[in-house]
ZAKETI-889541 format. One record per residue: residue number from 1; residue in one letter; x, y, z of N, C-alpha, C, O in turn. Coordinates in pm, whole numbers. Each point is the difference from the previous one (the first is absolute). Layout:
N
NODE  num  residu  nX  nY  nZ  caX  caY  caZ  cX  cY  cZ  oX  oY  oZ
NODE  NUM  A  X  Y  Z  X  Y  Z  X  Y  Z  X  Y  Z
...
***
This chain:
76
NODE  num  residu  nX  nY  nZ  caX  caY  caZ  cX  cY  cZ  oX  oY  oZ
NODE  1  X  -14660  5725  -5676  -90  -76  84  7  -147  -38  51  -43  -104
NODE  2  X  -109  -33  204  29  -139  -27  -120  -74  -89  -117  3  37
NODE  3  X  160  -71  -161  -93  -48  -53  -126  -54  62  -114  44  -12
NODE  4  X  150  -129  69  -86  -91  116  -86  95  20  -107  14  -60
NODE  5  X  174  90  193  -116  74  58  -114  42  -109  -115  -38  19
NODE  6  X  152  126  -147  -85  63  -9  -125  -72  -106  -104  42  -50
NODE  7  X  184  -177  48  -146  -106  -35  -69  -27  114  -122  10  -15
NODE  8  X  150  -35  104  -72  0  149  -118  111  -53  -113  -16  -46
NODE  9  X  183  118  70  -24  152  31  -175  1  -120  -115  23  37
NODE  10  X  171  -62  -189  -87  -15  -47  -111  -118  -12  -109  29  -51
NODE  11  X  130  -144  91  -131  -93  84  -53  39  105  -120  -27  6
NODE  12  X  173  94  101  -111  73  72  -84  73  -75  -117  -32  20
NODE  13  X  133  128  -107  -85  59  -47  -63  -20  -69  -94  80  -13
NODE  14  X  101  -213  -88  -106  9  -106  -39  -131  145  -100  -56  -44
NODE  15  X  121  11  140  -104  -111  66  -93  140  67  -122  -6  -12
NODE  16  X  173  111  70  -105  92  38  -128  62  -49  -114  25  37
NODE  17  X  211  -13  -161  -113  55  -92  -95  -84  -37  -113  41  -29
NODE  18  X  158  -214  27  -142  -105  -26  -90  44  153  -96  74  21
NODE  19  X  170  -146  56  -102  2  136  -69  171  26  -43  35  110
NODE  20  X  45  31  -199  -81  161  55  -135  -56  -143  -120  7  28
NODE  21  X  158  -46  -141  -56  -5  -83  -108  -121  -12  -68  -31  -98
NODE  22  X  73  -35  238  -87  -170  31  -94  97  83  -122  16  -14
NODE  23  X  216  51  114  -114  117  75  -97  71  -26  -105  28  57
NODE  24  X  165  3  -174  -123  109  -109  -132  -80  -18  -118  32  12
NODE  25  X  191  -169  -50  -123  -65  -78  -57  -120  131  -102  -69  -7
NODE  26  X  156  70  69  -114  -19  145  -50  104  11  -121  -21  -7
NODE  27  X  139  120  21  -55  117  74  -141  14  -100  -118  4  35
NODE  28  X  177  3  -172  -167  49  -125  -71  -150  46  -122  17  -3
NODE  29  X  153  -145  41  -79  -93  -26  -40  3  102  -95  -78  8
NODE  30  X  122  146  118  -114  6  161  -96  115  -66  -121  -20  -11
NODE  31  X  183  140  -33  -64  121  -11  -120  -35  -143  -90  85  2
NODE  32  X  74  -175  -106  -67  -54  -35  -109  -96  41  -119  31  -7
NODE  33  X  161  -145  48  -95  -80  97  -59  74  98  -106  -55  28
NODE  34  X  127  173  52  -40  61  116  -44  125  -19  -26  87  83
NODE  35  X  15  -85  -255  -79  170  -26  -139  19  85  -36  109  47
NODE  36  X  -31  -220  -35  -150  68  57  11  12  155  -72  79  62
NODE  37  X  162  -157  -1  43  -47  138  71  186  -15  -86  83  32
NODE  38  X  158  -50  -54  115  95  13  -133  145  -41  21  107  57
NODE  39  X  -114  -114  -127  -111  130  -8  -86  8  46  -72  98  -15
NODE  40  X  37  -216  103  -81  -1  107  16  -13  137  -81  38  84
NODE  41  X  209  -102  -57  13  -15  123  149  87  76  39  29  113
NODE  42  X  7  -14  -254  139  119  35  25  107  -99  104  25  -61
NODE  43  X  -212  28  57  -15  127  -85  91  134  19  -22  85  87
NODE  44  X  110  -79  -166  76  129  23  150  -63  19  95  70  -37
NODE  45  X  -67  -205  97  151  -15  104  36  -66  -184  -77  -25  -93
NODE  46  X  196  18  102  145  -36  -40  91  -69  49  31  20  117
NODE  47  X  27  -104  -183  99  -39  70  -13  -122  95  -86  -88  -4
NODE  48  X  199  102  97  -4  -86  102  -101  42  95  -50  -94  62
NODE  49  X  5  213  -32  -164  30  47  -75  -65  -66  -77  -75  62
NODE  50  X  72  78  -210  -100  -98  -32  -34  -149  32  -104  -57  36
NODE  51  X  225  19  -62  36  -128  66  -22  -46  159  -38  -112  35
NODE  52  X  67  209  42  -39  -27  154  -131  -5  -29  -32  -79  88
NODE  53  X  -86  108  -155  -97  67  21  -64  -139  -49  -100  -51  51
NODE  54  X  164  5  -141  -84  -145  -112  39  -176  142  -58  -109  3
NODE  55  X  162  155  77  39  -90  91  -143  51  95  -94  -79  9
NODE  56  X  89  197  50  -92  32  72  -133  -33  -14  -85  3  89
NODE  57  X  71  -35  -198  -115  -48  -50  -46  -106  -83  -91  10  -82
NODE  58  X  177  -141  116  30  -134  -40  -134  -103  -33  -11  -79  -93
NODE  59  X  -77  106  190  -129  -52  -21  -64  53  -85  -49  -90  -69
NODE  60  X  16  201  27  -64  97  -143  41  -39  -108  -74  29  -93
NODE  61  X  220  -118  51  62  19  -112  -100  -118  -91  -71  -91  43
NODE  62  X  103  143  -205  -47  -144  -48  92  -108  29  84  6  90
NODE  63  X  -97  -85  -152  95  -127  5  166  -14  -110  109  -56  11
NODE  64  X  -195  164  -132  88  32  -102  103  62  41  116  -23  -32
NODE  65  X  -184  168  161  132  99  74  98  -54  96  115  42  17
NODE  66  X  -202  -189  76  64  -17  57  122  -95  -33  98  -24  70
NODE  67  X  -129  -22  -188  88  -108  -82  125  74  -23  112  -40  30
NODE  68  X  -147  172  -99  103  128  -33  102  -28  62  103  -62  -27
NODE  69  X  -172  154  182  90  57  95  115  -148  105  89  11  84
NODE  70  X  -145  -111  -140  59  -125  83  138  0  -110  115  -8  43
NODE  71  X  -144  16  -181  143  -36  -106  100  124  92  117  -27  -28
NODE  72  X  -121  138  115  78  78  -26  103  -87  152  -42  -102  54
NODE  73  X  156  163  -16  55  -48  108  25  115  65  8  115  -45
NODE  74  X  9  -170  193  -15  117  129  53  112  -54  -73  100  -1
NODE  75  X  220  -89  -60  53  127  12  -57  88  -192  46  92  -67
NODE  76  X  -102  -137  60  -21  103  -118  -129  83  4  -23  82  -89
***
């Protein structure tokens, strides 16, 4: 195999593995800021249900959740 490629081959993956691992820690720092928002106002959902559910309900949020959910970008 060609040298080249399979350094390619391996910067995709350790850049994947950062950008899943920025996700994580957006994800605990909405799901933190938005614990009381997320047990009161979306009790039970997960996920990107949860998430539709914290958009759905944009005016309820504190200011702390909504600060959260603004660091994240559309597609995550």
């Amino acid at each position: 195999m060609n040298p080249s490629f399979i350094l390619v081959v391996a910067l995709v993956a350790v850049a994947s593995t950062q950008v899943q691992a920025q996700r994580r820690e957006v994800n605990s720092q909405v799901a933190q800021a938005c614990k009381a928002e997320l047990q009161q106002l979306c009790q039970g959902q997960k996920g990107k249900e949860a998430e539709q559910c914290l958009k759905n309900n944009e005016s309820k949020l504190s200011s702390e959740c909504k600060g959260a959910i603004s660091k994240k970008t559309p597609q995550q």
